[in-house]
C-alpha positions, 0 to 999 in steps of 0.5 A: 769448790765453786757454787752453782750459778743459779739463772735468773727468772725469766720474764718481767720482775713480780713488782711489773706485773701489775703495771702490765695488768693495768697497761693492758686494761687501759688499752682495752677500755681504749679500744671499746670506746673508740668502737662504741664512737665508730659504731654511734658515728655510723649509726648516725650518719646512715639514720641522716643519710636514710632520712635524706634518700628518703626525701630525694625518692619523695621528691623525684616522685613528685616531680615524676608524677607532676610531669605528667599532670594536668595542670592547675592541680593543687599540689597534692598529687602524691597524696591523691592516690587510688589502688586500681584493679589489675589492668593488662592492658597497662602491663599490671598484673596485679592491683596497682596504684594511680594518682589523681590530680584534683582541682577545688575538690575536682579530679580533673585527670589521672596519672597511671603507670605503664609497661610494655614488654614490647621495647627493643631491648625489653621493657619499657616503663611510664607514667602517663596522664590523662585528663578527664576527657580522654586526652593526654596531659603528658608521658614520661619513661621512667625506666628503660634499656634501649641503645644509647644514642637511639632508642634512649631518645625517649628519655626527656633528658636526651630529647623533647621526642616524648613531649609531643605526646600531649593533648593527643587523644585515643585516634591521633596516637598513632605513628606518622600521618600528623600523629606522632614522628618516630625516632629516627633510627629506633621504630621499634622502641618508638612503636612500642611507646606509641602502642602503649599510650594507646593502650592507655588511653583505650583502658581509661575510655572503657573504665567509666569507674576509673574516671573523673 
């Protein structure tokens, strides 16, 4: 009589197992290390990444505000700054920050942001600088949406249309008549810029407290 045939274990012999064990816990602390690396990795490099968005935003401010200064300032404009009531005037609803430029101790100018919701394609924001008799010592758009090959002449980095706005006062800013050209093409944009310079210059004329 034949003995039955008894079937052999399944899975890895009992001496295996604690090699398996010990395989499985070296890939684990593998991967946990390799996840702490990538994760400090990251970390790092979003802090420095941060650090130098944060200076390339300083130093576009800067240069912004600079633009539109008057000259022989000493420098510091972003650190001359001073909240200013409401003003809608200048499209500020609400208390809005200016800059002063200051000379030996002197403001000689003021740099204010502006909007006009008057654009042909909406709104149209700038800095402009005054000095302290009520003449313009620069305008810049720093933010628009007019058509691509007209209206956008009025960023400087398509045309040199915005810089004849300097040393204009308050009666020349005007469109034509030996005040300022319009864009060919975009009159609307042009009279909306126009519109608000004066704006500008009539609110620093009618806010003695707000002067030098």
């Amino acid at each position: 009589m034949t003995s039955p045939v008894t079937p052999p274990p399944s899975g890895p012999p009992p001496s295996s197992q604690p090699t398996l064990v010990r395989i499985a816990l070296r890939a684990g602390i593998g991967l946990a290390l390799f996840a702490l690396i990538t994760i400090s990795s990251v970390a790092v490099t979003r802090a420095l990444t941060a650090e130098r968005i944060a200076a390339n935003q300083q130093a576009s401010a800067y240069q912004a505000v600079a633009d539109v200064a008057p000259l022989n300032h000493d420098g510091n404009l972003l650190k001359h700054t001073v909240t200013l009531p409401a003003a809608p005037s200048l499209g500020q609803l609400k208390p809005f920050t200016a800059w002063q430029a200051v000379s030996d101790d002197k403001v000689i100018g003021l740099v204010v942001p502006v909007a006009t919701n008057q654009g042909y394609s909406g709104r149209i924001e700038m800095l402009v600088g005054i000095t302290y008799d009520a003449t313009l010592s620069g305008v810049r758009v720093t933010q628009h949406r007019e058509t691509p090959g007209l209206g956008d002449a009025i960023d400087v980095k398509k045309s040199h249309w915005i810089k004849q706005f300097r040393d204009h006062s308050a009666e020349s800013v005007q469109l034509g008549d030996g005040g300022i050209d319009a864009l060919t093409g975009a009159t609307i944009t042009s009279r909306a810029i126009v519109n608000a310079v004066h704006a500008s210059l009539l609110w620093y004329q009618n806010h003695p407290t707000q002067q030098p």
